[in-house]
PyMOL CGO cylinders between C-alpha atoms (Angstrom):
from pymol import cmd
from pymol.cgo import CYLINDER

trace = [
    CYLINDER, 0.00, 0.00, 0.00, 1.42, 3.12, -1.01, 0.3, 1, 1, 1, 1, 1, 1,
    CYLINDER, 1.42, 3.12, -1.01, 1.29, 6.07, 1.82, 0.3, 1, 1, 1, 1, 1, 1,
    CYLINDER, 1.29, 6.07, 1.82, -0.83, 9.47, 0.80, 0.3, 1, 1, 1, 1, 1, 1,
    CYLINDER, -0.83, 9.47, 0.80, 1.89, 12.13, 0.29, 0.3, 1, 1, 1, 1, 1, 1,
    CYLINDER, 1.89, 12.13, 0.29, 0.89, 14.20, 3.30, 0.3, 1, 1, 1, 1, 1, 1,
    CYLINDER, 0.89, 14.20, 3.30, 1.59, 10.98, 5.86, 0.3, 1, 1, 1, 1, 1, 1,
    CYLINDER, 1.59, 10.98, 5.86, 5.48, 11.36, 4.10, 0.3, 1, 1, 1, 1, 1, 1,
    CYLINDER, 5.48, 11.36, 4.10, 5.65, 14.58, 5.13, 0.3, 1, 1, 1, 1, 1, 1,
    CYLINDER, 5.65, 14.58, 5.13, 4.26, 15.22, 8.54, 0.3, 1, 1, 1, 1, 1, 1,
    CYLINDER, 4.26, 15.22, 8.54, 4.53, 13.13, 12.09, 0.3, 1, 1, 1, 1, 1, 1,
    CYLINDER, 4.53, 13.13, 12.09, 1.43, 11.82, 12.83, 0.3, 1, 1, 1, 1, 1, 1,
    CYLINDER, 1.43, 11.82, 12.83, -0.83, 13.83, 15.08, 0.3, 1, 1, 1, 1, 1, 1,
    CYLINDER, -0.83, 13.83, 15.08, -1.69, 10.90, 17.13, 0.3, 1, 1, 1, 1, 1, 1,
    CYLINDER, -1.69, 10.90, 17.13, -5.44, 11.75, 16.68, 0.3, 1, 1, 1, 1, 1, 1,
    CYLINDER, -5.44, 11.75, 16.68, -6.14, 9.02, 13.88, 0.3, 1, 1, 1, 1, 1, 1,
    CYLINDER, -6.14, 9.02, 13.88, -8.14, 9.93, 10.95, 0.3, 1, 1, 1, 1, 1, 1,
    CYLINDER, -8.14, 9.93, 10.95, -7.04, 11.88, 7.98, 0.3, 1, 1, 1, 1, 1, 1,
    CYLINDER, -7.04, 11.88, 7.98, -4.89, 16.02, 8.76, 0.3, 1, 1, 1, 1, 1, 1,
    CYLINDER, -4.89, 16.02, 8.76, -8.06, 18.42, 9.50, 0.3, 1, 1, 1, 1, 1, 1,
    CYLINDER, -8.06, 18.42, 9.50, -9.08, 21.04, 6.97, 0.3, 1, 1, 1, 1, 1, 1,
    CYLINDER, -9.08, 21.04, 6.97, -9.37, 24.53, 8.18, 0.3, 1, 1, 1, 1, 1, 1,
    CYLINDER, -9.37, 24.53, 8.18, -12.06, 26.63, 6.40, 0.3, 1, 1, 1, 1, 1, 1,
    CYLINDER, -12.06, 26.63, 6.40, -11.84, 30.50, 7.23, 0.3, 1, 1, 1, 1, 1, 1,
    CYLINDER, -11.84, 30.50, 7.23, -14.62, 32.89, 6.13, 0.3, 1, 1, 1, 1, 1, 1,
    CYLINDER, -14.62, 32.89, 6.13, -13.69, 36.52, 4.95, 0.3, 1, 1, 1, 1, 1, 1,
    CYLINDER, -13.69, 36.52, 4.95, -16.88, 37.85, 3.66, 0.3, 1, 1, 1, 1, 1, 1,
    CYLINDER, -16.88, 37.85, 3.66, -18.07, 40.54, 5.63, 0.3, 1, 1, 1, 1, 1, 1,
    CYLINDER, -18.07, 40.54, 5.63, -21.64, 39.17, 6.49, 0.3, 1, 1, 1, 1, 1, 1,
    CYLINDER, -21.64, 39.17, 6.49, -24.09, 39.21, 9.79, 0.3, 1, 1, 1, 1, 1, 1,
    CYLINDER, -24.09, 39.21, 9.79, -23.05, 36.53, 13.01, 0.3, 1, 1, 1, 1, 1, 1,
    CYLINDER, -23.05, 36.53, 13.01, -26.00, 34.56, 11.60, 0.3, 1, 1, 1, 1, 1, 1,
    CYLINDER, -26.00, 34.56, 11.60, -25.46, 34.37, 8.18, 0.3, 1, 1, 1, 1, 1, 1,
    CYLINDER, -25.46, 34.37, 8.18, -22.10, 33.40, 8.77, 0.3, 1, 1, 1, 1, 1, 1,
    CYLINDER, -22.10, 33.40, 8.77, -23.21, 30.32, 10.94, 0.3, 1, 1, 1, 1, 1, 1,
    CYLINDER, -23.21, 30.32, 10.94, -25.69, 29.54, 8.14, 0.3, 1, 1, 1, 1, 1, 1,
    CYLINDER, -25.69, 29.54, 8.14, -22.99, 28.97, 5.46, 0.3, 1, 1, 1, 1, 1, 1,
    CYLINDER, -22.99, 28.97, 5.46, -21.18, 26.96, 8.14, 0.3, 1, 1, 1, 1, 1, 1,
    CYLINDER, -21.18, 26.96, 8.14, -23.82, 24.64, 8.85, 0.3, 1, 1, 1, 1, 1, 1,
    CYLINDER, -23.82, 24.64, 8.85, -24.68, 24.22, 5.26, 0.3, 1, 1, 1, 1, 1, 1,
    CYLINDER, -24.68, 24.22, 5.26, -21.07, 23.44, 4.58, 0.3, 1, 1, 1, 1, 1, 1,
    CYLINDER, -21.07, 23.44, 4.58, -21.08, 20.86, 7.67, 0.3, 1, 1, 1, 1, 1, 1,
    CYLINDER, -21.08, 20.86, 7.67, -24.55, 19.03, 6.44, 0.3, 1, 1, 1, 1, 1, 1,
    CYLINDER, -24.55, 19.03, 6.44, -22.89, 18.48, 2.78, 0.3, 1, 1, 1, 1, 1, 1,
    CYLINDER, -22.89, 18.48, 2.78, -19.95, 17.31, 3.98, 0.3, 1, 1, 1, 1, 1, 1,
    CYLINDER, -19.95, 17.31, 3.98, -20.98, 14.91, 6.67, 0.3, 1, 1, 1, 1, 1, 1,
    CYLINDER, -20.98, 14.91, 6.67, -19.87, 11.66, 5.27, 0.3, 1, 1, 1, 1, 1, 1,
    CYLINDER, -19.87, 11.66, 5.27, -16.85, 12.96, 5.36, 0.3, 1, 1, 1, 1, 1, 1,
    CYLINDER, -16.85, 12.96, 5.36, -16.19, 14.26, 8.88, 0.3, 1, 1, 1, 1, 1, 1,
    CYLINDER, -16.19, 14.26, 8.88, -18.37, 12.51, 10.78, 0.3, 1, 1, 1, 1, 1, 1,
    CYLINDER, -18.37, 12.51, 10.78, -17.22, 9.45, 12.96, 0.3, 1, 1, 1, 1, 1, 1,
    CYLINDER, -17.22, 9.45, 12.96, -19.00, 6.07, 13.30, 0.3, 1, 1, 1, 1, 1, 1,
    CYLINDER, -19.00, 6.07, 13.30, -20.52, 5.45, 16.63, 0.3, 1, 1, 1, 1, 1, 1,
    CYLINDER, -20.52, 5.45, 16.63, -19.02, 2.05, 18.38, 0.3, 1, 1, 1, 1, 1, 1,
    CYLINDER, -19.02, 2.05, 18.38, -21.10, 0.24, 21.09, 0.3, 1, 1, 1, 1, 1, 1,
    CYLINDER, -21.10, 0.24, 21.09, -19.94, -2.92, 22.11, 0.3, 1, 1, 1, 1, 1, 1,
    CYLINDER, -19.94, -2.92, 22.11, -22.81, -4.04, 23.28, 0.3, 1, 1, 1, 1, 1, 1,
    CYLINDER, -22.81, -4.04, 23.28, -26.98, -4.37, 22.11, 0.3, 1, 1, 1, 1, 1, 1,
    CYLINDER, -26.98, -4.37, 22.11, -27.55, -3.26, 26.24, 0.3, 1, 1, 1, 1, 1, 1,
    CYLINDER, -27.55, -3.26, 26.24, -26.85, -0.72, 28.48, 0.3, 1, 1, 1, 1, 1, 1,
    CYLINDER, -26.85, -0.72, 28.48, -25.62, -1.21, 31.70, 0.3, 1, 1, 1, 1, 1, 1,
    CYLINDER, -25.62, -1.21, 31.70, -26.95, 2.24, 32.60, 0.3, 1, 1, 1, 1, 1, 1,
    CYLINDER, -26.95, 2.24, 32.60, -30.02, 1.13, 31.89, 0.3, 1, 1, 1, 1, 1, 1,
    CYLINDER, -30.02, 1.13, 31.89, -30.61, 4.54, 29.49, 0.3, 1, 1, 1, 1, 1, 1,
    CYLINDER, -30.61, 4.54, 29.49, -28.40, 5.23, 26.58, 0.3, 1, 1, 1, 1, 1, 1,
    CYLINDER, -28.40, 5.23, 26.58, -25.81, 2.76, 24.93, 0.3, 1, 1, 1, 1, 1, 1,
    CYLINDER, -25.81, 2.76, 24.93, -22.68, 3.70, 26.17, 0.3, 1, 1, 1, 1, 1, 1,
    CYLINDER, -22.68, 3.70, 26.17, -19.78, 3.46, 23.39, 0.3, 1, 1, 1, 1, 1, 1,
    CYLINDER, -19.78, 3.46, 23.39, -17.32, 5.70, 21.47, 0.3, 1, 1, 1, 1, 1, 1,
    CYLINDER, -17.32, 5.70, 21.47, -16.71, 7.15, 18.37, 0.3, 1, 1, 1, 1, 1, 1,
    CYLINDER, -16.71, 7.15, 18.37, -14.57, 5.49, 15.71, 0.3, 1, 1, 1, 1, 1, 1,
    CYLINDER, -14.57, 5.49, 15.71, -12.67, 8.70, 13.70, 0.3, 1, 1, 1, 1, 1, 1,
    CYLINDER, -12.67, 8.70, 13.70, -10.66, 6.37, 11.19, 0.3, 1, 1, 1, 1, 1, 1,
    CYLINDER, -10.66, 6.37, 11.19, -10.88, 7.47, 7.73, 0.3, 1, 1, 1, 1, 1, 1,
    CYLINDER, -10.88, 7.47, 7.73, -12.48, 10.79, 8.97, 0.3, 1, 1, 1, 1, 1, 1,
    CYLINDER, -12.48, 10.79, 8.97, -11.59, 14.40, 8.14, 0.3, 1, 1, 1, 1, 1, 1,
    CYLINDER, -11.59, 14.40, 8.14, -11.66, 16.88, 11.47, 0.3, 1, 1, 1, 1, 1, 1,
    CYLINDER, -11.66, 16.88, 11.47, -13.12, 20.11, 9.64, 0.3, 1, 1, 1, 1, 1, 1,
    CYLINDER, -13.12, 20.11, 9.64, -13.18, 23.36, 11.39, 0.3, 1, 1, 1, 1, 1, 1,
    CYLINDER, -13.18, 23.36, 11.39, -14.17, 26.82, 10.91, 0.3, 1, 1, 1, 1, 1, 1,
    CYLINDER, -14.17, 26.82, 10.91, -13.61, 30.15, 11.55, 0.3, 1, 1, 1, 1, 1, 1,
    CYLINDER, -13.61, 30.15, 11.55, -14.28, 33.56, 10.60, 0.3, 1, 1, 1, 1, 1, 1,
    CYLINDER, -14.28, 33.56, 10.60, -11.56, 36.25, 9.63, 0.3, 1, 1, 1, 1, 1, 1,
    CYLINDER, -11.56, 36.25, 9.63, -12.92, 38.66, 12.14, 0.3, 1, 1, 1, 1, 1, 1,
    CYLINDER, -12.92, 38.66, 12.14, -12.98, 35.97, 14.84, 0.3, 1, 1, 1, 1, 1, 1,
    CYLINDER, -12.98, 35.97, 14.84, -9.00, 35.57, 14.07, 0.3, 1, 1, 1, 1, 1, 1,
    CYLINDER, -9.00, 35.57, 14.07, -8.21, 39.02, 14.21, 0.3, 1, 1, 1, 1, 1, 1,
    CYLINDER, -8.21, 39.02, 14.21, -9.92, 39.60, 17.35, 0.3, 1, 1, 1, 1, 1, 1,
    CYLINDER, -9.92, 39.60, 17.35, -8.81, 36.79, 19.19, 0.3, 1, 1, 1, 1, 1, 1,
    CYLINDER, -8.81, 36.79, 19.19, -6.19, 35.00, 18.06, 0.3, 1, 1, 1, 1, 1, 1,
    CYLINDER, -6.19, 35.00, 18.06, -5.67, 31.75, 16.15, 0.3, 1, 1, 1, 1, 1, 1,
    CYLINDER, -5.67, 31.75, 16.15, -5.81, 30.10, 19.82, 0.3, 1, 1, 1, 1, 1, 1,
    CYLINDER, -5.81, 30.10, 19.82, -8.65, 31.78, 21.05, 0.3, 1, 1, 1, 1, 1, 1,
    CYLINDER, -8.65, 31.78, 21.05, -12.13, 30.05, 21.82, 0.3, 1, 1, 1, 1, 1, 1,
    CYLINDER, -12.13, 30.05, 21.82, -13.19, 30.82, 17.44, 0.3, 1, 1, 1, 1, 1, 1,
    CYLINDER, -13.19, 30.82, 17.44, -12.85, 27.54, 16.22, 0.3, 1, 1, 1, 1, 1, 1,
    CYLINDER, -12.85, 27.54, 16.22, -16.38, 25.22, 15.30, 0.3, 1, 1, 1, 1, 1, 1,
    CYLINDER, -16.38, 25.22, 15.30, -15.72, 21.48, 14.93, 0.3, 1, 1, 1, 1, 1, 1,
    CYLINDER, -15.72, 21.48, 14.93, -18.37, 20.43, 12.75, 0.3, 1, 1, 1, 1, 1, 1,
    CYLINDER, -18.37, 20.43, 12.75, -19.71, 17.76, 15.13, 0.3, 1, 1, 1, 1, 1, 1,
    CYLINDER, -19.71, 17.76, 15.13, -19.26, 19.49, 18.06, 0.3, 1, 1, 1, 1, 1, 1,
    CYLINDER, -19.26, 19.49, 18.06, -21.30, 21.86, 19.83, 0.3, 1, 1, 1, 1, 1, 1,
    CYLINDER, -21.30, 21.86, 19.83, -19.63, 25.14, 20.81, 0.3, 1, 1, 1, 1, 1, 1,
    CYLINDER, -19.63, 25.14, 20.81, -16.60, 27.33, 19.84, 0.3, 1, 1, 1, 1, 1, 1,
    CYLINDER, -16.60, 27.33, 19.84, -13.65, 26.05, 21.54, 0.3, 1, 1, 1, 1, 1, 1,
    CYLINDER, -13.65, 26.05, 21.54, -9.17, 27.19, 20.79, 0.3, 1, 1, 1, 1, 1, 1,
    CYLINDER, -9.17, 27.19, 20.79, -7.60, 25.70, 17.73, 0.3, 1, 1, 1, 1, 1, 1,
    CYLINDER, -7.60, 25.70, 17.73, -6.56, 22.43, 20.30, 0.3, 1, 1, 1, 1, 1, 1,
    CYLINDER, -6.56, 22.43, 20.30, -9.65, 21.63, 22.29, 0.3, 1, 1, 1, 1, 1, 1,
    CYLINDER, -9.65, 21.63, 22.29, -11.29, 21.92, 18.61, 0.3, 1, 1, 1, 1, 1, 1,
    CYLINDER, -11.29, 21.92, 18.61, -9.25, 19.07, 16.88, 0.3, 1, 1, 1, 1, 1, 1,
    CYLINDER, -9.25, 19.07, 16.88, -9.13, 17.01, 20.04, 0.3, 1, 1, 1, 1, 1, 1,
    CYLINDER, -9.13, 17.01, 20.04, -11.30, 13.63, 19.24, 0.3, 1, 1, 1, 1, 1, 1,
    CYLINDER, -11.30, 13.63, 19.24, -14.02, 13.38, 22.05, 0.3, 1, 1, 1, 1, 1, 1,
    CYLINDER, -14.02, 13.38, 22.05, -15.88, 10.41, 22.86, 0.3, 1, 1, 1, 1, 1, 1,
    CYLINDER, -15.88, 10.41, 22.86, -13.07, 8.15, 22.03, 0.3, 1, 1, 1, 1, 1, 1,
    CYLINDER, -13.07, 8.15, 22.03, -12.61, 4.68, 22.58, 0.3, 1, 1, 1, 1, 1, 1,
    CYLINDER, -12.61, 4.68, 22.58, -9.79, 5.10, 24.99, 0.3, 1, 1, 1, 1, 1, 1,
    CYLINDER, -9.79, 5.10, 24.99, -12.43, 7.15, 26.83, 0.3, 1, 1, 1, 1, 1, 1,
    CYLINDER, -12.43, 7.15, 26.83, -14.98, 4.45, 26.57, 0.3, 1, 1, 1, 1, 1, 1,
    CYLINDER, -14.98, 4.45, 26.57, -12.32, 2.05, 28.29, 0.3, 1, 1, 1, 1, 1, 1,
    CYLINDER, -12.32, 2.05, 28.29, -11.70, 4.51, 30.86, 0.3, 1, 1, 1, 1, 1, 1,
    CYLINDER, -11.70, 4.51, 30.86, -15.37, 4.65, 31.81, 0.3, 1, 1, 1, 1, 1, 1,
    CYLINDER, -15.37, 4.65, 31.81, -16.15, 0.74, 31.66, 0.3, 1, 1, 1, 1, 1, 1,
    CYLINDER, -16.15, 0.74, 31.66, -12.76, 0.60, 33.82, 0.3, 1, 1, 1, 1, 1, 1,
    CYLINDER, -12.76, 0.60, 33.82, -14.60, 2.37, 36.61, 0.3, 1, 1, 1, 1, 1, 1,
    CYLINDER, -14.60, 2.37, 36.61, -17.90, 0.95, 36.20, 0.3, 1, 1, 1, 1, 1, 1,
    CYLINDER, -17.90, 0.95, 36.20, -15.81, -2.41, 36.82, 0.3, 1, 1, 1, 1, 1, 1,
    CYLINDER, -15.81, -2.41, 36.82, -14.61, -1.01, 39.77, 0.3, 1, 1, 1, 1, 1, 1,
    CYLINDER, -14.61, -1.01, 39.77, -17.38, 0.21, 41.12, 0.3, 1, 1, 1, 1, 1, 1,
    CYLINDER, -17.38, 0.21, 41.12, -19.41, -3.14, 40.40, 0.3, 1, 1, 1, 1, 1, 1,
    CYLINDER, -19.41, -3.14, 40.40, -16.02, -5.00, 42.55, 0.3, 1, 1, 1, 1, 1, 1,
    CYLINDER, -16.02, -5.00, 42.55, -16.54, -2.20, 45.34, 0.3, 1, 1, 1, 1, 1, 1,
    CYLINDER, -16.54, -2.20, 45.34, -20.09, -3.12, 45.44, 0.3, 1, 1, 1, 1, 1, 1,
    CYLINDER, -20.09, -3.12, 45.44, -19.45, -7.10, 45.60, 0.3, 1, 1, 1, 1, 1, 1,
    CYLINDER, -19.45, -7.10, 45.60, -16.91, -6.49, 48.72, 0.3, 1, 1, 1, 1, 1, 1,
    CYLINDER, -16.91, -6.49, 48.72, -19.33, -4.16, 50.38, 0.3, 1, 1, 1, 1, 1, 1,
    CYLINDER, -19.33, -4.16, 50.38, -22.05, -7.20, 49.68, 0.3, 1, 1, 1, 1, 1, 1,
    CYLINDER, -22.05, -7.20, 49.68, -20.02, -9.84, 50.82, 0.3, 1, 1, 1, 1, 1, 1,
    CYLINDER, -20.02, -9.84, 50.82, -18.41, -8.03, 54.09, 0.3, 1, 1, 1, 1, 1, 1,
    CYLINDER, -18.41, -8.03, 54.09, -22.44, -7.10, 55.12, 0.3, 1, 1, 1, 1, 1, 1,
    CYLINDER, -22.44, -7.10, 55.12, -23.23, -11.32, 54.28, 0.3, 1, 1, 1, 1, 1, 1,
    CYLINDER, -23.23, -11.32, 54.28, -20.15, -11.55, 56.74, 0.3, 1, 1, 1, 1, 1, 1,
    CYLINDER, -20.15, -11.55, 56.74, -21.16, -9.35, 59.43, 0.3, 1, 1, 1, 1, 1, 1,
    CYLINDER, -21.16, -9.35, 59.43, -24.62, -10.66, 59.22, 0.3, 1, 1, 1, 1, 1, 1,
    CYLINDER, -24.62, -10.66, 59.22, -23.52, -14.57, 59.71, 0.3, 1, 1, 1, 1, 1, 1,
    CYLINDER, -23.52, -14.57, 59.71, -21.38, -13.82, 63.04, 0.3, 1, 1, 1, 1, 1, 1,
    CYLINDER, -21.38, -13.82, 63.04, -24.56, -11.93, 64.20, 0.3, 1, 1, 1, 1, 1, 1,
    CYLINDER, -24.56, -11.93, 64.20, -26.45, -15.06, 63.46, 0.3, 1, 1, 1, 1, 1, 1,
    CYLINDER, -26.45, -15.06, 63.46, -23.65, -16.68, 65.14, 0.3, 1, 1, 1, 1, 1, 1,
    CYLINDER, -23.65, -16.68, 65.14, -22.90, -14.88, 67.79, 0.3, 1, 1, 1, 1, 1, 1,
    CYLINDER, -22.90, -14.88, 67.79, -26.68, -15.39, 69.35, 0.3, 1, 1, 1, 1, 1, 1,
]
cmd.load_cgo(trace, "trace")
Protein backbone atom coordinates (compact mmCIF):
# COMPACT_ATOMS: atom_id res chain seq x y z
CA UNK A 1 0.00 0.00 0.00
CA UNK A 2 1.42 3.12 -1.01
CA UNK A 3 1.29 6.07 1.82
CA UNK A 4 -0.83 9.47 0.80
CA UNK A 5 1.89 12.13 0.29
CA UNK A 6 0.89 14.20 3.30
CA UNK A 7 1.59 10.98 5.86
CA UNK A 8 5.48 11.36 4.10
CA UNK A 9 5.65 14.58 5.13
CA UNK A 10 4.26 15.22 8.54
CA UNK A 11 4.53 13.13 12.09
CA UNK A 12 1.43 11.82 12.83
CA UNK A 13 -0.83 13.83 15.08
CA UNK A 14 -1.69 10.90 17.13
CA UNK A 15 -5.44 11.75 16.68
CA UNK A 16 -6.14 9.02 13.88
CA UNK A 17 -8.14 9.93 10.95
CA UNK A 18 -7.04 11.88 7.98
CA UNK A 19 -4.89 16.02 8.76
CA UNK A 20 -8.06 18.42 9.50
CA UNK A 21 -9.08 21.04 6.97
CA UNK A 22 -9.37 24.53 8.18
CA UNK A 23 -12.06 26.63 6.40
CA UNK A 24 -11.84 30.50 7.23
CA UNK A 25 -14.62 32.89 6.13
CA UNK A 26 -13.69 36.52 4.95
CA UNK A 27 -16.88 37.85 3.66
CA UNK A 28 -18.07 40.54 5.63
CA UNK A 29 -21.64 39.17 6.49
CA UNK A 30 -24.09 39.21 9.79
CA UNK A 31 -23.05 36.53 13.01
CA UNK A 32 -26.00 34.56 11.60
CA UNK A 33 -25.46 34.37 8.18
CA UNK A 34 -22.10 33.40 8.77
CA UNK A 35 -23.21 30.32 10.94
CA UNK A 36 -25.69 29.54 8.14
CA UNK A 37 -22.99 28.97 5.46
CA UNK A 38 -21.18 26.96 8.14
CA UNK A 39 -23.82 24.64 8.85
CA UNK A 40 -24.68 24.22 5.26
CA UNK A 41 -21.07 23.44 4.58
CA UNK A 42 -21.08 20.86 7.67
CA UNK A 43 -24.55 19.03 6.44
CA UNK A 44 -22.89 18.48 2.78
CA UNK A 45 -19.95 17.31 3.98
CA UNK A 46 -20.98 14.91 6.67
CA UNK A 47 -19.87 11.66 5.27
CA UNK A 48 -16.85 12.96 5.36
CA UNK A 49 -16.19 14.26 8.88
CA UNK A 50 -18.37 12.51 10.78
CA UNK A 51 -17.22 9.45 12.96
CA UNK A 52 -19.00 6.07 13.30
CA UNK A 53 -20.52 5.45 16.63
CA UNK A 54 -19.02 2.05 18.38
CA UNK A 55 -21.10 0.24 21.09
CA UNK A 56 -19.94 -2.92 22.11
CA UNK A 57 -22.81 -4.04 23.28
CA UNK A 58 -26.98 -4.37 22.11
CA UNK A 59 -27.55 -3.26 26.24
CA UNK A 60 -26.85 -0.72 28.48
CA UNK A 61 -25.62 -1.21 31.70
CA UNK A 62 -26.95 2.24 32.60
CA UNK A 63 -30.02 1.13 31.89
CA UNK A 64 -30.61 4.54 29.49
CA UNK A 65 -28.40 5.23 26.58
CA UNK A 66 -25.81 2.76 24.93
CA UNK A 67 -22.68 3.70 26.17
CA UNK A 68 -19.78 3.46 23.39
CA UNK A 69 -17.32 5.70 21.47
CA UNK A 70 -16.71 7.15 18.37
CA UNK A 71 -14.57 5.49 15.71
CA UNK A 72 -12.67 8.70 13.70
CA UNK A 73 -10.66 6.37 11.19
CA UNK A 74 -10.88 7.47 7.73
CA UNK A 75 -12.48 10.79 8.97
CA UNK A 76 -11.59 14.40 8.14
CA UNK A 77 -11.66 16.88 11.47
CA UNK A 78 -13.12 20.11 9.64
CA UNK A 79 -13.18 23.36 11.39
CA UNK A 80 -14.17 26.82 10.91
CA UNK A 81 -13.61 30.15 11.55
CA UNK A 82 -14.28 33.56 10.60
CA UNK A 83 -11.56 36.25 9.63
CA UNK A 84 -12.92 38.66 12.14
CA UNK A 85 -12.98 35.97 14.84
CA UNK A 86 -9.00 35.57 14.07
CA UNK A 87 -8.21 39.02 14.21
CA UNK A 88 -9.92 39.60 17.35
CA UNK A 89 -8.81 36.79 19.19
CA UNK A 90 -6.19 35.00 18.06
CA UNK A 91 -5.67 31.75 16.15
CA UNK A 92 -5.81 30.10 19.82
CA UNK A 93 -8.65 31.78 21.05
CA UNK A 94 -12.13 30.05 21.82
CA UNK A 95 -13.19 30.82 17.44
CA UNK A 96 -12.85 27.54 16.22
CA UNK A 97 -16.38 25.22 15.30
CA UNK A 98 -15.72 21.48 14.93
CA UNK A 99 -18.37 20.43 12.75
CA UNK A 100 -19.71 17.76 15.13
CA UNK A 101 -19.26 19.49 18.06
CA UNK A 102 -21.30 21.86 19.83
CA UNK A 103 -19.63 25.14 20.81
CA UNK A 104 -16.60 27.33 19.84
CA UNK A 105 -13.65 26.05 21.54
CA UNK A 106 -9.17 27.19 20.79
CA UNK A 107 -7.60 25.70 17.73
CA UNK A 108 -6.56 22.43 20.30
CA UNK A 109 -9.65 21.63 22.29
CA UNK A 110 -11.29 21.92 18.61
CA UNK A 111 -9.25 19.07 16.88
CA UNK A 112 -9.13 17.01 20.04
CA UNK A 113 -11.30 13.63 19.24
CA UNK A 114 -14.02 13.38 22.05
CA UNK A 115 -15.88 10.41 22.86
CA UNK A 116 -13.07 8.15 22.03
CA UNK A 117 -12.61 4.68 22.58
CA UNK A 118 -9.79 5.10 24.99
CA UNK A 119 -12.43 7.15 26.83
CA UNK A 120 -14.98 4.45 26.57
CA UNK A 121 -12.32 2.05 28.29
CA UNK A 122 -11.70 4.51 30.86
CA UNK A 123 -15.37 4.65 31.81
CA UNK A 124 -16.15 0.74 31.66
CA UNK A 125 -12.76 0.60 33.82
CA UNK A 126 -14.60 2.37 36.61
CA UNK A 127 -17.90 0.95 36.20
CA UNK A 128 -15.81 -2.41 36.82
CA UNK A 129 -14.61 -1.01 39.77
CA UNK A 130 -17.38 0.21 41.12
CA UNK A 131 -19.41 -3.14 40.40
CA UNK A 132 -16.02 -5.00 42.55
CA UNK A 133 -16.54 -2.20 45.34
CA UNK A 134 -20.09 -3.12 45.44
CA UNK A 135 -19.45 -7.10 45.60
CA UNK A 136 -16.91 -6.49 48.72
CA UNK A 137 -19.33 -4.16 50.38
CA UNK A 138 -22.05 -7.20 49.68
CA UNK A 139 -20.02 -9.84 50.82
CA UNK A 140 -18.41 -8.03 54.09
CA UNK A 141 -22.44 -7.10 55.12
CA UNK A 142 -23.23 -11.32 54.28
CA UNK A 143 -20.15 -11.55 56.74
CA UNK A 144 -21.16 -9.35 59.43
CA UNK A 145 -24.62 -10.66 59.22
CA UNK A 146 -23.52 -14.57 59.71
CA UNK A 147 -21.38 -13.82 63.04
CA UNK A 148 -24.56 -11.93 64.20
CA UNK A 149 -26.45 -15.06 63.46
CA UNK A 150 -23.65 -16.68 65.14
CA UNK A 151 -22.90 -14.88 67.79
CA UNK A 152 -26.68 -15.39 69.35
Amino acid sequence: MVDPLWSTLWDDSGRGGFPPVALIFTKDVSAQARMNRIKTIRDLSRTCWQPRWQNPHSWSSQGTKEDGWWDHVGTVPVIATHLDELRTHGPHGPVWWRFGHSDWQPITDALTNTGTKDEYRAREEQRSVEREAQEERRRQEREALRRQEAGK
